[in-house]
N, C-alpha and C positions, 0 to 999 in steps of 0.2 A: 499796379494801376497803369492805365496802358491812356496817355493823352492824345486824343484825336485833332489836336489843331498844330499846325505849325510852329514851333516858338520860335521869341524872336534872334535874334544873333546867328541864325543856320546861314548858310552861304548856300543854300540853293531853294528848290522851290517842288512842293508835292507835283507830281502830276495827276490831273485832273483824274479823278474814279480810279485811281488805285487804293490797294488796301491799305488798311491804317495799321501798322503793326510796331507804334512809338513817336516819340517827339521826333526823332531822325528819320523819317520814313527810308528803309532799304531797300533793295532792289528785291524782286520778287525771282530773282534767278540764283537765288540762294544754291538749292541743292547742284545746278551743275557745275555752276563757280567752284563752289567748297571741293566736290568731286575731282574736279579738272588739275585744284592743286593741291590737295592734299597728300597726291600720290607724285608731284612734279620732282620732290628731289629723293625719293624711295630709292633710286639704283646709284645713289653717290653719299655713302656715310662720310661724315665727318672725321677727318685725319685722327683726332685725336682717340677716339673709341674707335675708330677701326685700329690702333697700336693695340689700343688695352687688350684687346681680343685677340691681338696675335701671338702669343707666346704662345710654346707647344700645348697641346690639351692635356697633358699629362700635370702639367703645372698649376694647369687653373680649375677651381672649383664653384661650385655653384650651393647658394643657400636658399631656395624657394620658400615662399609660406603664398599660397595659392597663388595671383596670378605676377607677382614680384619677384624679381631674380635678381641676384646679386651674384655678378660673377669676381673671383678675387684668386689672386697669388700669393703662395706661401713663401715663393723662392725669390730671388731676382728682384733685380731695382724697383719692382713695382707688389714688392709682396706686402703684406696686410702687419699688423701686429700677431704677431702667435701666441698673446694671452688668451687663455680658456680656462680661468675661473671658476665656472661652473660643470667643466668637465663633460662638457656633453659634445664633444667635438667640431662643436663652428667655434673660430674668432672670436670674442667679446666683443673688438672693432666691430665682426660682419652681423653680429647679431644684432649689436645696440641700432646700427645704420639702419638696419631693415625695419626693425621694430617704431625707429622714429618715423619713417617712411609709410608707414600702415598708420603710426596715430595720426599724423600728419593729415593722412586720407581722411581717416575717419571723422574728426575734429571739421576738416574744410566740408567734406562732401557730406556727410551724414547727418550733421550736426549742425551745421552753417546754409548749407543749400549749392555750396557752389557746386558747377557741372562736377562732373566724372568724366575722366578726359577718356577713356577707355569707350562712353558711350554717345560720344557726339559725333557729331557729324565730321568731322575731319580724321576723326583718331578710330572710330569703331571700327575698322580693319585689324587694328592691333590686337593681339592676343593677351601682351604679355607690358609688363614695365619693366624696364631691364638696367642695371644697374652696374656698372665697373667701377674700379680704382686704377688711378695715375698716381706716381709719385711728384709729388705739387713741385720739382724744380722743374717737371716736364712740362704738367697742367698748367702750372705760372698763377693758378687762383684756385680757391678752394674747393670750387665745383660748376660747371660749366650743363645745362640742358639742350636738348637739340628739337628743333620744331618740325620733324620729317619725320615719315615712318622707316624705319630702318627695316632691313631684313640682313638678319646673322646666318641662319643657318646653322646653327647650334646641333649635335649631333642630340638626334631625339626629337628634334623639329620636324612638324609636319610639311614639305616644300611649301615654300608658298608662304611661313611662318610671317608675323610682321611684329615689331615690337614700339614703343616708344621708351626714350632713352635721357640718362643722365648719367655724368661721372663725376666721382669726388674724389680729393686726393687721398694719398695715408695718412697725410698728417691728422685727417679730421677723424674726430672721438665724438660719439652722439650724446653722451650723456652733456657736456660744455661746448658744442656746437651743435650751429641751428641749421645749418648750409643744407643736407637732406631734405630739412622738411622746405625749405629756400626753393629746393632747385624742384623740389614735386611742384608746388606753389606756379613756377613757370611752367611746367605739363599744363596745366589749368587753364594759365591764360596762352597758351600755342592751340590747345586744341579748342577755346572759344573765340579765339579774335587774333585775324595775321597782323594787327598795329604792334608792331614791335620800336616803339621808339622809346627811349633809354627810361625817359623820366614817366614815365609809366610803368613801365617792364621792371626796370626795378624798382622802383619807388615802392610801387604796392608790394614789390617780392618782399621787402625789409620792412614794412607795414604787417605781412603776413606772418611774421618770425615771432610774433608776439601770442601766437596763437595756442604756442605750445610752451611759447618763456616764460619768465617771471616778469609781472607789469599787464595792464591793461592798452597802455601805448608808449612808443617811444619820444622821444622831444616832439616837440612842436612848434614851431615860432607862431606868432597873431598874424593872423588874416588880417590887412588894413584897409581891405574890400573886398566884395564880394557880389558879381561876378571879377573876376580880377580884370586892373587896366590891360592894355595888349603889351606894353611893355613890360609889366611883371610876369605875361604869361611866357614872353619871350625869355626872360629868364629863367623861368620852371623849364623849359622847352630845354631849355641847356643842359638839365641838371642830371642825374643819375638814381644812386642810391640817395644824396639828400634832397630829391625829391620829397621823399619820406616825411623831413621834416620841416619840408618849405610850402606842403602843399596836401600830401596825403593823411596822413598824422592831423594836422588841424580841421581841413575837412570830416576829419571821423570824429573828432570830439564837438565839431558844430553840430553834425545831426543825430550825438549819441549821448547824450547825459547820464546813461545808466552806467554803462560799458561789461552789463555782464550775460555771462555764455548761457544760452535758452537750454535749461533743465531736458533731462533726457536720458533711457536707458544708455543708450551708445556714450553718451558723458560717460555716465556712472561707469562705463568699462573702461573708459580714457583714464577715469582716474585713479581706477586698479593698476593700473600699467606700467613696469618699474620697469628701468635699462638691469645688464646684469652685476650691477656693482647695488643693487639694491635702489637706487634713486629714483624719485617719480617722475614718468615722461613730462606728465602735465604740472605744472609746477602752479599755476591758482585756476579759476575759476571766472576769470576776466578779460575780454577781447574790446577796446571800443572800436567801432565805426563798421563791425563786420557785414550787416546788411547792408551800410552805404556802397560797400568799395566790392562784395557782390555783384550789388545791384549794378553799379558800372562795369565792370567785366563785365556782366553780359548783357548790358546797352550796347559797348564796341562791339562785343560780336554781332548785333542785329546794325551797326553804323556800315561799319567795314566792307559790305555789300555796296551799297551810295556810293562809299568812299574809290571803289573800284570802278564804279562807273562814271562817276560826276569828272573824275581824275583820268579816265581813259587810259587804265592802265591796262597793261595783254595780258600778263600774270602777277601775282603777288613774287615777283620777285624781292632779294634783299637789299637791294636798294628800293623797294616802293615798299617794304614791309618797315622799314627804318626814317621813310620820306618827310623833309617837315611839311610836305603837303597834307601829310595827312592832318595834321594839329588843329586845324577849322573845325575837322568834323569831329575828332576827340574831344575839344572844349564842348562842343553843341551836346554830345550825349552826356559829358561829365554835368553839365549845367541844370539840363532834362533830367537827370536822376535828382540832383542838389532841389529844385524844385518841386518834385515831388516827396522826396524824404520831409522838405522844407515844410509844406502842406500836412504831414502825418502827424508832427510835435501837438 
């Protein structure tokens, strides 16, 4: 449902005969914006995956299942576990990783609606998802995603290759960590909306871990208003991962009283789907709030346009991707969608 009229609380104002494309009206310079930077930080990878990738190529190995790479070490401070259980020559580690990595997709994008970071507009130059291991005294967390299209060069790459990127350490096993299908979750929202401020970014990341766990949601504390005063918002503003459950978490159980997952072939294969110790990927058959907190990732991505203009910013730099200026206009879209979900009950 797309509202033609301004609502109230926005901090700016339509202009006159533009188009109406949501409560947040965006800029209509969408395609060169997103263009201009989505390629601004391509020729400077991130310190920590350009390591992963540098140990000889003799050492390092690659597990593909079509467009998903996972490159991994057998040798050396950053090699993988060498259990292979099922004897078919990948890892357990690398197998289980990948396979949570594809239901993960499958489940959000197929299942759920959310984009395909592969096919939007910031990330479709990407060919590939690509995927390393650190060893977490290096990483220092359990897995880190990057918002820029990366080019490796990978022997077998066609020049020119481009990929989108995450690393996890070795300590993390897929079958009792969520961190994979976490750090895909962030591909998602880098390639629909540059607002990267914490209690959103992860809030929803650790909201989304539910998708493939056991539980339909994690804690939640009471909303004791709603829209919230600006004081409380300024405390959400602060917050990070328990964002989750100061804000995103109750929000999905206000506009979800079912909280269960919409019937579907691609379900039904989700729930064939066992790591290699035999256990199920998907562990039930219940997610709440997943159209709400959809529907908001991609309000921000249609905000985030305004948000660059109204703010005068040159580029989505990381400091204007992290800005509390942006938080005006994340309330105004979070609000927009709350209202309309609000309308659907």
């Amino acid at each position: 449902m797309i509202l033609s009229a301004l609502q109230p609380g926005c901090p700016w104002h339509r202009r006159p005969g533009s188009e109406s494309r949501g409560p947040c009206q965006p800029d209509a310079a969408r395609a060169a914006k997103r263009s201009r930077h989505a390629l601004e930080g391509m020729t400077t990878l991130l310190a920590v995956f350009l390591a992963a990738l540098a140990s000889p190529l003799a050492a390092q190995q690659v597990h593909r299942v079509d467009d998903v790479r996972l490159f991994y070490h057998t040798e050396g401070q950053h090699a993988v576990d060498a259990a292979d259980g099922n004897a078919n020559g990948i890892p357990d580690q690398v197998e289980d990783i990948l396979t949570q990595v594809r239901a993960a997709r499958m489940m959000l994008v197929q299942v759920l609606g959310f984009p395909e970071p592969l096919k939007t507009e910031r990330f479709r130059a990407a060919r590939f998802i690509d995927i390393s291991f650190r060893h977490k005294d290096v990483l220092k967390m359990n897995g880190t995603a990057y918002d820029e299209l990366q080019r490796y060069n990978k022997p077998g790459d066609p020049p020119g290759t481009l990929s989108i990127a995450f690393t996890v350490a070795t300590s993390v096993k897929a079958p009792s960590n969520l961190t994979p299908a976490h750090e895909f979750f962030h591909l998602i929202q880098y390639s629909t909306t540059y607002f990267k401020n914490r209690w959103f970014l992860e809030g929803t990341a650790r909201w989304s871990e539910r998708a493939l766990g056991t539980g339909d949601l994690g804690p939640a504390r009471v909303l004791s208003a709603w829209p919230l005063p600006d004081m409380r918002k300024q405390e959400i503003a602060a917050m990070a991962y328990d964002a989750s459950e100061h804000l995103w978490n109750p929000l999905a159980a206000r506009f979800d009283k079912n909280g269960e997952l919409p019937g579907s072939p691609v379900l039904k294969q989700l729930q064939a789907m066992t790591y290699t110790d035999g256990t199920p990927v998907l562990k039930d058959l219940r997610l709440t709030g997943w159209a709400f907190i959809r529907d908001v990732v991609l309000e921000l991505g249609q905000i985030d346009d305004l948000a660059f203009r109204e703010l005068a910013y040159d580029r989505w730099s990381e400091e204007n991707q992290r800005s509390p200026k942006n938080e005006a206009f994340m309330w105004c879209a979070i609000e927009a969608v709350a209202r309309r979900h609000a309308m659907q009950r």
